[in-house]
C-alpha positions in Angstrom: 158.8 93.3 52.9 161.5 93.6 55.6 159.8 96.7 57.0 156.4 94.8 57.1 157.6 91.9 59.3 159.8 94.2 61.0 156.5 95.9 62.4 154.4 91.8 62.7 157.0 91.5 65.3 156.7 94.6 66.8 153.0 94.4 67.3 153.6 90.6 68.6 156.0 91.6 71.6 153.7 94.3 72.3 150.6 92.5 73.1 153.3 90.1 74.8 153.8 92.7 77.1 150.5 94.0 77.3 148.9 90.4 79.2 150.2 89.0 82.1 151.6 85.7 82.2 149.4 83.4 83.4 150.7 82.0 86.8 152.1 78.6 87.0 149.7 77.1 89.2 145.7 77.9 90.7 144.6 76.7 93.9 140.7 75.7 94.6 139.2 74.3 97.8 136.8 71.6 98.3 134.5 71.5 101.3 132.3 68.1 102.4 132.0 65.7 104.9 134.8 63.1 104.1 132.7 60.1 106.1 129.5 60.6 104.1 127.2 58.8 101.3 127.1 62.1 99.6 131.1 63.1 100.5 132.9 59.7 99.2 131.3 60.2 96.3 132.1 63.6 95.8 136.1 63.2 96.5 136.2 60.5 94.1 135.3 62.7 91.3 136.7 65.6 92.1 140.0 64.0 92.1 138.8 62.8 88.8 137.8 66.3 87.7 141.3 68.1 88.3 143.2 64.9 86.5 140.8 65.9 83.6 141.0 69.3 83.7 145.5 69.3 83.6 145.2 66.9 80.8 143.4 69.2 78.5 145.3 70.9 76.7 142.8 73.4 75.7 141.6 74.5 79.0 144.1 76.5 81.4 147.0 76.3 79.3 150.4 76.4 81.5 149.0 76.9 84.5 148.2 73.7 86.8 144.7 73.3 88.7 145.4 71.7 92.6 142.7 71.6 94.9 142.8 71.2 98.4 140.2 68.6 100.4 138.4 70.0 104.1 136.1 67.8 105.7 133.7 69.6 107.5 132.4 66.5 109.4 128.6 67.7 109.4 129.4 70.5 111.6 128.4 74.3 111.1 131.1 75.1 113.7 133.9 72.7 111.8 133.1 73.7 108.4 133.1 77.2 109.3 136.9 76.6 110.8 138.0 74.5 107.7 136.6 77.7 105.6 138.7 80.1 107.0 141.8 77.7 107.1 141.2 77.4 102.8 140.9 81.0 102.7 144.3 81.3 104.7 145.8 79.4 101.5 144.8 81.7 99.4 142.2 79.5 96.9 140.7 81.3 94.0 137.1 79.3 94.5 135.8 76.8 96.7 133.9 73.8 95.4 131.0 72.6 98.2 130.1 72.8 100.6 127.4 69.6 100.8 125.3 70.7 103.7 122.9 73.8 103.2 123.6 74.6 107.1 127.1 74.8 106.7 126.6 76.9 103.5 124.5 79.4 105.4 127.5 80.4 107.7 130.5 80.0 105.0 128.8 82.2 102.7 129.1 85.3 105.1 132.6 84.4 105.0 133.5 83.6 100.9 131.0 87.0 100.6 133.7 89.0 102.9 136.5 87.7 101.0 134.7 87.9 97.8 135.7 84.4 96.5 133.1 82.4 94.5 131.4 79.2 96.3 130.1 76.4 94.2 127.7 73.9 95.8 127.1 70.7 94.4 124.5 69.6 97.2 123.2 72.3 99.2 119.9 72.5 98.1 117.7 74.6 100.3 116.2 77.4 98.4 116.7 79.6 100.6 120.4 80.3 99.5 119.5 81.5 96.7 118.7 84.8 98.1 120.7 88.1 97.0 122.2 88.0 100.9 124.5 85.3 98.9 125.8 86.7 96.5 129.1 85.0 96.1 126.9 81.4 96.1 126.3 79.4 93.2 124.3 76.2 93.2 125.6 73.7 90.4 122.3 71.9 90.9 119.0 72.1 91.7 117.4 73.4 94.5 114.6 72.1 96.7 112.0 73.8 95.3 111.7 72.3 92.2 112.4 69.0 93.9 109.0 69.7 96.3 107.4 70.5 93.0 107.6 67.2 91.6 106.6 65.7 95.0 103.6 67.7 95.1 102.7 66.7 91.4 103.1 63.4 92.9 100.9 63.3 95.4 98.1 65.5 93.3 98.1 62.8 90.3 96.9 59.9 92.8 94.4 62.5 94.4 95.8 62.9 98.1 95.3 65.7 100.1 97.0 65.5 103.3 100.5 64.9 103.8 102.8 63.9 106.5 106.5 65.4 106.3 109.2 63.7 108.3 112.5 65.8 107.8 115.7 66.9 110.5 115.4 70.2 111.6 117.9 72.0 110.0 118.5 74.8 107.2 117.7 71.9 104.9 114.9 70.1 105.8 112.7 73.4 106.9 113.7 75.2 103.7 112.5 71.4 101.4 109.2 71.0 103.7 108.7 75.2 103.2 109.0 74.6 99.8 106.8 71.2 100.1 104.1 72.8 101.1 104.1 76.0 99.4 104.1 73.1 96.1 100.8 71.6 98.0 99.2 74.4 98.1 99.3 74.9 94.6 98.2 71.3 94.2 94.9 71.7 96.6 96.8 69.5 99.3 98.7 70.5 102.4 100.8 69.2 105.2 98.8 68.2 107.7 101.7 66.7 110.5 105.5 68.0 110.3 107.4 65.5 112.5 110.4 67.2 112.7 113.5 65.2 114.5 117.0 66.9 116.1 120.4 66.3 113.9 121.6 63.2 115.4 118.1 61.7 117.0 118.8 58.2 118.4 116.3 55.2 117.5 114.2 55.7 120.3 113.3 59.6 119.6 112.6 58.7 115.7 110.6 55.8 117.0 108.5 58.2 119.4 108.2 60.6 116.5 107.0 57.6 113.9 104.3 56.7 116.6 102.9 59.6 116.9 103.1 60.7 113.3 101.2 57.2 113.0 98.2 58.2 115.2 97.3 61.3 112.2 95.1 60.7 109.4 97.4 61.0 106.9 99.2 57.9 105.5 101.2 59.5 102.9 104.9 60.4 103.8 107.2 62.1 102.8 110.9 62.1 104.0 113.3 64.3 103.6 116.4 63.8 105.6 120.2 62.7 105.2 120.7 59.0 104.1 121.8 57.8 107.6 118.9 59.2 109.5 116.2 58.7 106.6 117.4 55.1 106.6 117.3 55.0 110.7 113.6 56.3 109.8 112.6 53.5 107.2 113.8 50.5 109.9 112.1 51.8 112.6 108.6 51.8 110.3 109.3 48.6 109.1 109.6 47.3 112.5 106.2 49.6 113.4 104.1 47.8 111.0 104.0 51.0 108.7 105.6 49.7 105.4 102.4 47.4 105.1 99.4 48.3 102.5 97.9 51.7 102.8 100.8 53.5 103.6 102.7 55.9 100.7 106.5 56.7 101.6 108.1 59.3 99.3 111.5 59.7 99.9 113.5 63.1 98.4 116.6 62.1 96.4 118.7 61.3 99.6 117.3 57.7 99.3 118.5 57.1 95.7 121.8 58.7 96.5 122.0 56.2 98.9 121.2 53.1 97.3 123.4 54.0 94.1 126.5 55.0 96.0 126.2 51.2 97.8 126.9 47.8 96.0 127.5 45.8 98.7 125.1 42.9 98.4 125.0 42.0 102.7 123.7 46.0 102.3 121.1 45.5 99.7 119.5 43.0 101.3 119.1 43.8 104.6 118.1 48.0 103.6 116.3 47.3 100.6 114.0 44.8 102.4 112.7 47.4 104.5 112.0 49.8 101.9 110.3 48.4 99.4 107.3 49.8 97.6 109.0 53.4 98.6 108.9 56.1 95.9 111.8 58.5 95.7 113.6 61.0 93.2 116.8 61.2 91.5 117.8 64.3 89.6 117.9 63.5 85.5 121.0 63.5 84.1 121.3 62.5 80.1 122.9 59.6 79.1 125.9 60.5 77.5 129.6 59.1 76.6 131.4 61.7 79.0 128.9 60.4 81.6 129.8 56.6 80.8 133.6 57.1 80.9 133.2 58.8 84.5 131.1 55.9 85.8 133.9 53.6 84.7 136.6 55.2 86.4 134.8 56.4 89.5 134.4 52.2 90.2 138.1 51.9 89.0 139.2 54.3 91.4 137.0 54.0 93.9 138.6 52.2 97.2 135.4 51.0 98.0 134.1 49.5 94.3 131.3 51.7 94.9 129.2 53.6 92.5 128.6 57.0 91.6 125.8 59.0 92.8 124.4 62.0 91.0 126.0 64.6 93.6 129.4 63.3 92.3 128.1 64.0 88.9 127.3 67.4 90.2 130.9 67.8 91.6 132.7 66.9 88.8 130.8 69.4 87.1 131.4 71.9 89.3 135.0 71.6 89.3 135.1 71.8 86.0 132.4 75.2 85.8 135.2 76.8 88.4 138.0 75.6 85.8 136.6 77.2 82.8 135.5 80.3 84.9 139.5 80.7 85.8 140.2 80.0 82.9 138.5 82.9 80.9 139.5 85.1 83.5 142.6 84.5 83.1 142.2 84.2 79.1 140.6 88.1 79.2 144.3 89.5 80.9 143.1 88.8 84.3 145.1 88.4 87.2 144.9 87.0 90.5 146.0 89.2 93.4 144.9 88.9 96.8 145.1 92.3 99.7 144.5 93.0 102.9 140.9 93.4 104.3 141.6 96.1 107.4 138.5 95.4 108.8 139.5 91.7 109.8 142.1 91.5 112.0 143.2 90.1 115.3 141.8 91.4 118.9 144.3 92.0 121.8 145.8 88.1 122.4 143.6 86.2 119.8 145.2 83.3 118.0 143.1 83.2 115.3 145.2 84.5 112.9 142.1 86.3 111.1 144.8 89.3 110.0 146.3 86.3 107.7 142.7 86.2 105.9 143.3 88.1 102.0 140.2 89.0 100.0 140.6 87.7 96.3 140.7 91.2 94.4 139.2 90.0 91.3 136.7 87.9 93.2 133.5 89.6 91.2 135.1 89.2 88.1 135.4 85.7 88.2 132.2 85.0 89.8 130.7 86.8 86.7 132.5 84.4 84.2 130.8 81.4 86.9 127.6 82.4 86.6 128.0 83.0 82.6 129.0 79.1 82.5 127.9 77.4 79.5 129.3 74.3 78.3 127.9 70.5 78.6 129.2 68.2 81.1 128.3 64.9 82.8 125.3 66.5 83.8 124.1 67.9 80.7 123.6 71.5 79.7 125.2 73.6 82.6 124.0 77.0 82.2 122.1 79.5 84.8 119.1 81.9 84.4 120.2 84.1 86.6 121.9 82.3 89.5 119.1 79.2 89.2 120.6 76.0 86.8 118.7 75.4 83.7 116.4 72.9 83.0 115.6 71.1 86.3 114.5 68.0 85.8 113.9 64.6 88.3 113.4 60.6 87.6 110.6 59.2 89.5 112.6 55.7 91.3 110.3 53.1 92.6 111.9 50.5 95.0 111.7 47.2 94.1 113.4 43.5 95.0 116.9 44.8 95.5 117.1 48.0 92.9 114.7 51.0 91.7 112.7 51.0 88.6 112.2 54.3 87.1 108.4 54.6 86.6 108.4 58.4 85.5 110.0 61.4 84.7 109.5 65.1 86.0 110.7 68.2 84.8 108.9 71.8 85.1 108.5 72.2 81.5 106.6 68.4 81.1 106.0 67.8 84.9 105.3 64.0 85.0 105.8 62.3 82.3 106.8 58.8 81.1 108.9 60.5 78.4 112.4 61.5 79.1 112.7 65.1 79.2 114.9 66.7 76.2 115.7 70.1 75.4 116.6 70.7 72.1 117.0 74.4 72.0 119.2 74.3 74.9 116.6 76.4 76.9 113.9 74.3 77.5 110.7 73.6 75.8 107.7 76.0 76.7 106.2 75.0 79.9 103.0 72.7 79.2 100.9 72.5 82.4 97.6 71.4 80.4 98.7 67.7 79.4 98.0 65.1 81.0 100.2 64.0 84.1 101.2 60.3 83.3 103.5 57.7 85.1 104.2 54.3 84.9 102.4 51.4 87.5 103.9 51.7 90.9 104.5 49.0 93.5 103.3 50.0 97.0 104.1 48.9 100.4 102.9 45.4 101.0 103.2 44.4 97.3 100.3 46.1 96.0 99.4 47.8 93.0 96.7 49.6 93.7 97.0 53.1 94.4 96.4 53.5 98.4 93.8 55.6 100.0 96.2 57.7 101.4 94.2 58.7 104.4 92.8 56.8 108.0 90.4 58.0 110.6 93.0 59.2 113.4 94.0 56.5 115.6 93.2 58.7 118.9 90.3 56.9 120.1 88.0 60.0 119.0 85.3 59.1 116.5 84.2 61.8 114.0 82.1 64.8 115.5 79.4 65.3 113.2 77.3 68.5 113.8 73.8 68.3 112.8 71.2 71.2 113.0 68.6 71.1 115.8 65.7 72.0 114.1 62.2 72.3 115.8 60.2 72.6 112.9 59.9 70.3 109.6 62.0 67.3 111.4 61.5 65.1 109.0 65.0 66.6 107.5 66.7 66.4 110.6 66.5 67.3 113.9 67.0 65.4 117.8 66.1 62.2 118.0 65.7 59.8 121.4 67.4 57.2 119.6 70.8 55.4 120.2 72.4 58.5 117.5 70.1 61.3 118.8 69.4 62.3 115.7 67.1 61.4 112.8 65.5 62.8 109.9 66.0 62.5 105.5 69.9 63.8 106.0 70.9 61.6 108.3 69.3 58.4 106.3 71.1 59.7 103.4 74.4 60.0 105.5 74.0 56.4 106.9 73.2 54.9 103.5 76.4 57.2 101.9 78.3 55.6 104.6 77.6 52.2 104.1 79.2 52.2 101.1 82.1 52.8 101.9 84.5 49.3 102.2 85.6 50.1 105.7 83.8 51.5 109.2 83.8 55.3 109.9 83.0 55.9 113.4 80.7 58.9 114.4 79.2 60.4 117.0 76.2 63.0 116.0 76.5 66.6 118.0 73.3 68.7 117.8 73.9 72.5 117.4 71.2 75.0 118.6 68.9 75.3 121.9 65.5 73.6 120.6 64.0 77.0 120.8 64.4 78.0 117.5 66.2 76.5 114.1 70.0 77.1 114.5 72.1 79.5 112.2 73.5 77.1 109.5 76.3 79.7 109.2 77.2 79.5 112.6 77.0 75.7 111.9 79.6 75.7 109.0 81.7 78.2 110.3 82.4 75.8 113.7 83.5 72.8 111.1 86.0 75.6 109.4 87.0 76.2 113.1 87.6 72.7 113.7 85.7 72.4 116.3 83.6 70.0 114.4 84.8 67.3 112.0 81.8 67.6 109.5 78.1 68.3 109.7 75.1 66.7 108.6 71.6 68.3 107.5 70.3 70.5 104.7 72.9 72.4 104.3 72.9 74.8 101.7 75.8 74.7 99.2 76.2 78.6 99.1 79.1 80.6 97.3 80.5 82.5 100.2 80.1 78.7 102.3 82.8 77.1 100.2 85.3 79.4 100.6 86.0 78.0 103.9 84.6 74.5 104.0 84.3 71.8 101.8 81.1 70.1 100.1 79.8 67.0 99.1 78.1 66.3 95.9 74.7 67.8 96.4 71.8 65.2 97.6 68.8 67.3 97.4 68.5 69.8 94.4 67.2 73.3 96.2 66.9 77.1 95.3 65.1 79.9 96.8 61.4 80.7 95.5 58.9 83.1 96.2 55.8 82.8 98.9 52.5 85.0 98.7 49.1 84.9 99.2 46.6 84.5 96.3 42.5 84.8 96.5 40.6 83.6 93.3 38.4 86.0 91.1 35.1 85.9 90.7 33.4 85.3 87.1 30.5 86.2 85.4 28.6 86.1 82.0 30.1 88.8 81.0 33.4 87.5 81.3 33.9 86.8 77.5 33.5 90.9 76.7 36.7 91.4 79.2 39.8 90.1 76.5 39.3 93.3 75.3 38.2 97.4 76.8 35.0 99.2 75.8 37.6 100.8 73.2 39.2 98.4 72.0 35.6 96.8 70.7 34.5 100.0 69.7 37.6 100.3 67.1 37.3 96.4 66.1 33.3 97.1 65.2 34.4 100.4 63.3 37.0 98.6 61.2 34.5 96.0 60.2 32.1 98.6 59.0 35.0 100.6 57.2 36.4 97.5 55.8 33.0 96.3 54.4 32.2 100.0 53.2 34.8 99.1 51.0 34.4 96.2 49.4 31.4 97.2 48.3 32.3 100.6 46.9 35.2 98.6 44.7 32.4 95.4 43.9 29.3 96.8 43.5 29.9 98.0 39.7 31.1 94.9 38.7 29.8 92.0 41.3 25.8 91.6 41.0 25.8 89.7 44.5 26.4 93.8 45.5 24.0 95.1 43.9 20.1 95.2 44.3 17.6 97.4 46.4 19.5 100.3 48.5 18.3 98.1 52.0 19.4 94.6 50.5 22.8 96.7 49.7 22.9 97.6 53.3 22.5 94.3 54.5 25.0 93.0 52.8 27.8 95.4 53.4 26.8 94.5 57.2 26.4 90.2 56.5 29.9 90.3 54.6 31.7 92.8 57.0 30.7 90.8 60.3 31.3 87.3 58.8 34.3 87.5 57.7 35.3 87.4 61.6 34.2 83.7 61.1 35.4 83.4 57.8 31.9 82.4 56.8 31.3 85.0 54.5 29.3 83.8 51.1 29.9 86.7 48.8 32.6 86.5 45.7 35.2 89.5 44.8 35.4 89.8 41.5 37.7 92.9 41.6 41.6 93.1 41.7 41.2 95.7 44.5 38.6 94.0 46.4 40.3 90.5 46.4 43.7 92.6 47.5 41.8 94.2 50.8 40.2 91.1 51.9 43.4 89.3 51.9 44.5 91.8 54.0 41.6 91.8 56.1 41.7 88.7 56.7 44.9 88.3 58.1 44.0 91.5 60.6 41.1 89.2 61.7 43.1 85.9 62.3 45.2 87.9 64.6 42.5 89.4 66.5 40.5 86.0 67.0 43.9 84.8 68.3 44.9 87.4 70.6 41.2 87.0 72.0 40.9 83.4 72.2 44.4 83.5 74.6 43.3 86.3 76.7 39.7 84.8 77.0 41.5 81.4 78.2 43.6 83.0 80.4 41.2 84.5 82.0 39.0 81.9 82.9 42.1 79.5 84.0 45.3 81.0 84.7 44.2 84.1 86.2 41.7 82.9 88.3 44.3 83.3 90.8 45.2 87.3 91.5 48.0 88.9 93.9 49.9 91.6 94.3 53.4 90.1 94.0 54.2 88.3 90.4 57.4 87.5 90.6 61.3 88.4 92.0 60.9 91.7 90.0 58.2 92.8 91.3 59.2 91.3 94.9 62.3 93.7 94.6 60.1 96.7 93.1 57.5 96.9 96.1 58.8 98.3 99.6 56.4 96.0 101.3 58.1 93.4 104.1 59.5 90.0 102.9 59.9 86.8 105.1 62.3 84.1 105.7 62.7 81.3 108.0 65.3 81.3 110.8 68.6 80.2 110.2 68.4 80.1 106.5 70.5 81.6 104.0 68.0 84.0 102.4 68.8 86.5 104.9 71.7 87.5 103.0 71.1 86.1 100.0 68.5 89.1 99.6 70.7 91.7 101.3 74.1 90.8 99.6 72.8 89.7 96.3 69.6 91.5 95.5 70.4 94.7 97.6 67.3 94.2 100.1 67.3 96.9 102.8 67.4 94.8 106.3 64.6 97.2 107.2 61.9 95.2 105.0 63.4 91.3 106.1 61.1 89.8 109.2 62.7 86.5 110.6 59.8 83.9 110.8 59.4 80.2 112.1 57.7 78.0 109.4 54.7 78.1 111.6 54.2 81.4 111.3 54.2 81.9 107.7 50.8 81.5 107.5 49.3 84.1 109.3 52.0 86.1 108.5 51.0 85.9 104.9 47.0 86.3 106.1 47.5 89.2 107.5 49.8 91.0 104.7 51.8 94.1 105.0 49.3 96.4 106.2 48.3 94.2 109.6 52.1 93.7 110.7 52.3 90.6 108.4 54.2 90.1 105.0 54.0 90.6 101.5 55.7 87.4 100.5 58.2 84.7 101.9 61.7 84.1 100.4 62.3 80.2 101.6 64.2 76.8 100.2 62.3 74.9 97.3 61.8 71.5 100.2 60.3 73.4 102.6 58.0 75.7 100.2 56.8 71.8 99.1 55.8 71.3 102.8 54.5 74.1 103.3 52.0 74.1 100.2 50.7 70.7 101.3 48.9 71.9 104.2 48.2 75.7 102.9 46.4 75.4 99.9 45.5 79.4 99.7 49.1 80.3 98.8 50.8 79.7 96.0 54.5 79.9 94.5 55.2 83.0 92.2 57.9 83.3 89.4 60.4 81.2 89.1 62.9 80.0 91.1 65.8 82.3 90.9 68.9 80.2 92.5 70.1 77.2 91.9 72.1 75.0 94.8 71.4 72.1 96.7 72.3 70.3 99.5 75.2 68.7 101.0 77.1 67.6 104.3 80.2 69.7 104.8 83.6 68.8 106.1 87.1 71.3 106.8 88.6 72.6 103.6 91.0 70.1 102.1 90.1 67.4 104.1 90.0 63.3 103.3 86.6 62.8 105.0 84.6 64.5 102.1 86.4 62.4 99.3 84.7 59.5 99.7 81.6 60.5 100.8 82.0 62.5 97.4 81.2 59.7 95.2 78.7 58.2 97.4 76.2 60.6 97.7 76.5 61.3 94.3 75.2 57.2 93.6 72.8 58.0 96.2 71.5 61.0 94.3 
């Protein structure tokens, strides 16, 4: 027994020896802007976080957690000085820094010294690129934040978008991000007002008029709290917090308006902003999260409240804790060594030879990034280097707080529901439910959804194009009018437009020379230019059009249809011999003969109406054979065999008096009419010419779709379709014309002596066209649909 404990105690002081003693004390650094919305809030719970962290006694046990505070005062240049005086002291992490600017250049510098940087607020995406490798995000990026805008904006049907953001690493990498989102979503940024860090009144106000003047009256701002709040009082004071305008603001508004209780504050900033929609990222509701709040106001010198980047903080000084701590738990230990690639030039007093690089700096970042524990934030745990389960509450301002109206997450995306993830790892992503949020209150106290969209207040009123045509006007063409145009399409386009519940200004732009009908290609591909606003006219809505423009509901059903000439066919009394040929007759009288042979070979011995003198017999063999075509024959079968083949006959003969009777009336009706070409297939069979009018689509329709050889197409006018057709393919005319249903209708009016052939073999219509994602076509969408 002795010998047994004897050797316990052995094995004991070995492993004693084997780990290190864990120092008395780690160092971490903390890097924000001191005199900030996002910065107070942050040092509060920071402070918070390291008092936690030393009284559990579970988590760095004997050694002591100190961190030391650097304010970076919003400066690249400053936060890149404060960097390198933390890394002079020797910290094992860093803890910020709140700007994504000043986390672009300090994270050349924690990557040279290989010590692990956690951001709690810099969230442009960008970061997260593998030229960072020693930054980690303990929150949620951009991208997932410009996600939940852009579901936003697609639930209430806009299209177009203004962004208003600074012009830093942050707001280009969010609006990037914004409209990659739109994109997906079938909208787009249509206006980036863009505005200088530190823009006085007057340059926002400049900016905000001119941003004003665009068609788009949905915003979205994405700034810092004291310039995005600069921004909202200058559009209040504009007129542009009135109905009809949308403001989205990122989650730097509800930052803002949590971290502030004053009531003089409320009152005069939350009057101005009213109706505005903004984001806050979810946190859970949680008793860790409740006990924080309370001592954040209890400690805080200004009785103010926490915001969800101090949430973040806390959290992240508390994911660099544990990270220290099973480094340190695995035998680590912290040693710092000279880099001899940084060092001093001739007479510098930067001390940059004092700079160490943390020797276990990898190490440690791995046990970050494996971080798993829950925290006033929830479930803090990466895929990859991105935080798990990014979620958003949808704020709506109101009186003098936010109502939540919604929820976002990617697995859910909007939702009503608070997002939950049981697993731990999410719930599969469900794109195919429906997108749901709670009433919203607008700008100017309204509850309807806005329009989202103006005509441009720049004086210019819509350029319309509308085709020039010079034949069949009565569609459209030039007109000496007040409009100078007139036709169907534009009385459609007038009536569409009348009811609509406000005034569109237009002015009508004719495009061709009078000469001949215009190319309706050319036509829509000047509107995908933008060098026309829409264009009016029988338009063809054609696969390869909307690719680059945008279509109405069709007006006017249309497809393409076959032209050619016919000539009728003369008939004579003999006409009822030609259902069937000289042989065909000749076989039907020999069957008749055969079949009444027989009958009266299997009837004759038993039936006396067969019997009799051998000439009566003859006579009745023909009588019974040639009435039976009429079922009128007289004569009774007694015989098994004889009633068997005159069933059978029977049934022969009902088919052939039906097959005759149809050919017969088709030949004396629908076949009085005779031509060479019978339909598409025999259209595409012939190698005679084919026609089609100028301008149109069947050009190459037939050469794209139905492999026509360009040699064979002949562009016509509509007034020379007739004597092209007269004259056919042998006199330098055509074998048939390939034209639009409408105008074939016109056509045949006046020109009895052709006729359609087949069927028609696409199906399309017309429509006015507008630029690809633009507002002008969504109500006229609707409308011509009620007009149709």
């Amino acid at each position: 027994m002795e010998a047994r404990l004897l050797r316990v105690l052995c094995m004991c002081s070995a492993l004693a020896v084997a780990l290190p003693a864990r120092p008395p004390s780690v160092t971490i650094g903390a890097l924000f802007t001191f005199d900030s919305v996002i910065g107070s809030s942050a040092a509060t719970a920071i402070r918070l976080a390291v008092d936690d962290i030393n009284r559990d006694a579970t988590l760095l046990r004997g050694t002591n957690l100190s961190v030391l505070l650097q304010d970076t005062k919003c400066s690249g240049f400053v936060g890149t000085i404060q960097a390198l005086e933390l890394m002079e002291k020797q910290v094992v992490a860093v803890v910020g820094p709140q700007s994504s600017g000043i986390a672009h250049v300090i994270s050349h510098v924690v990557s040279q010294l290989r010590v692990p940087l956690v951001s709690f607020a810099a969230t442009d995406p960008a970061l997260t690129s593998a030229q960072y490798p020693f930054f980690v995000r303990a929150a949620h990026d951009d991208a997932f934040q410009m996600a939940a805008v852009a579901d936003i904006v697609a639930h209430f049907g806009w299209r177009e978008v203004t962004a208003v953001y600074v012009d830093t690493d942050y707001g280009r990498g969010g609006v990037d991000a914004l409209g990659d989102a739109l994109e997906a979503a079938r909208a787009r940024i249509t206006y980036k007002a863009a505005f200088p860090p530190g823009a006085d009144r007057a340059a926002l106000g400049d900016l905000l008029v001119r941003a004003n003047m665009m068609e788009s009256r949905v915003f979205v701002v994405h700034a810092g709290p004291d310039s995005g709040l600069d921004i909202f009082a200058l559009a209040h004071t504009l007129n542009m917090m009135d109905s009809g305008y949308v403001w989205i603001a990122t989650e730097w508004l509800a930052a803002a308006i949590d971290s502030s209780s004053s009531p003089s504050w409320r009152a005069i900033t939350m009057g101005r902003i009213q109706g505005v929609l903004t984001l806050r990222q979810y946190t859970p509701d949680s008793d860790a999260k409740r006990s924080l709040e309370t001592r954040f106001s209890a400690a805080s010198r200004q009785s103010s409240s926490i915001n969800v980047y101090g949430l973040f903080a806390y959290d992240a000084v508390w994911m660099a804790a544990r990270a220290i701590d099973q480094f340190l738990g695995d035998g680590g230990n912290i040693s710092f060594s000279v880099d001899p690639s940084i060092r001093d030039a001739n007479g510098s007093a930067l001390r940059l030879s004092s700079l160490r690089v943390l020797d276990q700096g990898e190490q440690l970042l791995r046990k970050v990034i494996l971080a798993n524990f829950t925290g006033v934030t929830g479930q803090v745990r990466f895929d990859g280097r991105t935080l798990v389960n990014p979620a958003y509450e949808v704020l709506n301002v109101g009186g003098t707080g936010v109502r939540r109206v919604g929820y976002w997450s990617n697995h859910t995306r909007l939702s009503v529901s608070a997002p939950s993830w049981t697993d731990g790892g999410g719930r599969a992503p469900n794109r195919t439910q429906q997108q749901q949020l709670y009433s919203v209150i607008w700008p100017g106290d309204t509850t309807a959804p806005p329009r989202g969209w103006v005509f441009p207040n720049n004086g210019r009123p819509l350029r319309i194009g509308v085709p020039y045509r010079t034949t069949y006007k009565q569609f459209v063409s030039k007109d000496s009018g007040p409009d100078g145009a007139s036709g169907y399409c534009i009385d459609v386009f007038k009536a569409a437009v009348a009811l609509l519940p406000y005034p569109v200004p237009v002015s009508f732009v004719l495009f061709g020379d009078g000469v001949k009908n215009p190319s309706y290609g050319e036509l829509v591909q000047r509107v995908a230019d933008g060098s026309m606003d829409a264009a009016v006219g029988d338009i063809s809505i054609v696969t390869n059009r909307t690719r680059v423009v945008d279509f109405t509901q069709p007006y006017v059903e249309s497809g393409l249809v076959i032209v050619s000439p016919v000539k009728a066919t003369s008939s004579n009394e003999w006409a009822f011999l030609k259902p069937f040929t000289p042989g065909m007759w000749a076989v039907t009288g020999a069957f008749f003969l055969f079949v009444g042979a027989v009958v009266w070979i299997l009837e004759h011995r038993f039936n006396p109406e067969f019997r009799g003198s051998p000439r009566k017999q003859m006579v009745t063999i023909f009588w019974f054979s040639f009435s039976t075509m009429f079922f009128a024959h007289r004569e009774n079968t007694v015989s098994t065999l004889g009633r068997f083949v005159l069933i059978i006959w029977l049934f022969v003969v009902l088919i052939i008096n039906s097959s005759y009777t149809a050919s017969l009336t088709s030949i004396l009706t629908v076949q009085q009419l005779s031509t060479g070409i019978q339909g598409l297939d025999s259209l595409l069979s012939s190698s005679d010419p084919i026609g089609y009018q100028v301008g149109s689509f069947a050009r190459s329709y037939m050469m794209d779709e139905l492999g026509v050889p360009v040699s064979r197409l002949r562009e016509l006018s509509i007034d020379e379709y007739a004597d092209s057709l007269q004259r056919g393919p042998g006199n330098g005319g055509v074998a048939a014309i390939v034209d639009e249903l409408p105008y074939v209708e016109l056509f045949l009016s006046t020109n009895c002596q052709f006729r359609t052939v087949g069927q028609e073999f696409t199906k399309s219509g017309w429509g006015f066209v507008s630029r690809r994602h633009s507002s002008v076509t969504l109500p006229l969408r609707w409308t011509c649909r009620r007009q149709s």
